[in-house]
N, C-alpha and C positions, 0 to 999 in steps of 0.2 A: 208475180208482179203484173205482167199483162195478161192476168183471168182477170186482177183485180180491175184493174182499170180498165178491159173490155166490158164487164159488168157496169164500173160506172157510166160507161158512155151509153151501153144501152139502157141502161136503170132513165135515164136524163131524157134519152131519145123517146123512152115509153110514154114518159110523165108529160111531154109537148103533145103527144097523141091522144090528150084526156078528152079532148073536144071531138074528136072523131066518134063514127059511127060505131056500132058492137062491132062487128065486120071487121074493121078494119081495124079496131084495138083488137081481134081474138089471131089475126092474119100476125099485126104486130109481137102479142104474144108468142106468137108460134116461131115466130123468126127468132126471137131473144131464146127460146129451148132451146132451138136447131143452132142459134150460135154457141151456145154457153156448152149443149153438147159437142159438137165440132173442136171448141176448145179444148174441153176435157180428154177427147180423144185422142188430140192433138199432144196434148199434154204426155199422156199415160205411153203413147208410142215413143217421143223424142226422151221419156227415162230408161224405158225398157231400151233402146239404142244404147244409153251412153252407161246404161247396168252392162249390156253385153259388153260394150269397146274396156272397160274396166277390167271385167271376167277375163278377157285375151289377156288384155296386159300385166294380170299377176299371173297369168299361166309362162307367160315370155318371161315372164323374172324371176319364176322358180326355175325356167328351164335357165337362164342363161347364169342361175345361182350354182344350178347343177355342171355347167360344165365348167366353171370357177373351180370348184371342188375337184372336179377329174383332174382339169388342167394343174393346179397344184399338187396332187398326189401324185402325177406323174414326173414332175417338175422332182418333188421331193425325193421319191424314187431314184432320179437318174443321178441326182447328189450323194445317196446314201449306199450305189449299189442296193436296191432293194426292187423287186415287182412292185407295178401302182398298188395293187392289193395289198402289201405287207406296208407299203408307204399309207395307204390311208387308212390302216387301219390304227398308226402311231397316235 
């Protein structure tokens, strides 16, 4: 949403600048790349971020699924006179 509307501000800002010299429409141009890449850049890092912080958090929920699991089969175990191992494997 804000690539979209950095786009339209500078699309707006270019088009005021029709009356300028080449110079300084080719100067103008160059700055609307260098933003819209800067964006992009910007863009592509804060997912690659929030890809990783996801990545953690199903690894934290498999693990904390896994000690769910232990912690019940020992729980069942000590109910059944059984080892956790004979408990989880019921």
């Amino acid at each position: 949403m804000r690539k979209i509307a950095l786009v339209a501000a500078i699309s707006a800002a270019a088009l005021s600048l029709a009356a300028c010299s080449e110079s300084t429409e080719q100067n103008a141009e160059d700055a609307v790349e260098g933003a819209m890449a800067d964006t992009e850049s910007n863009t592509e890092a804060a997912i690659d971020s929030a890809e990783a912080g996801v990545d953690e958090a199903a690894m934290e929920v498999d693990q904390a699924a896994e000690n769910v699991d232990d912690a019940a089969a020992a729980a069942e175990g000590e109910l059944q006179n059984e080892t956790t191992t004979e408990a989880a494997v019921d």
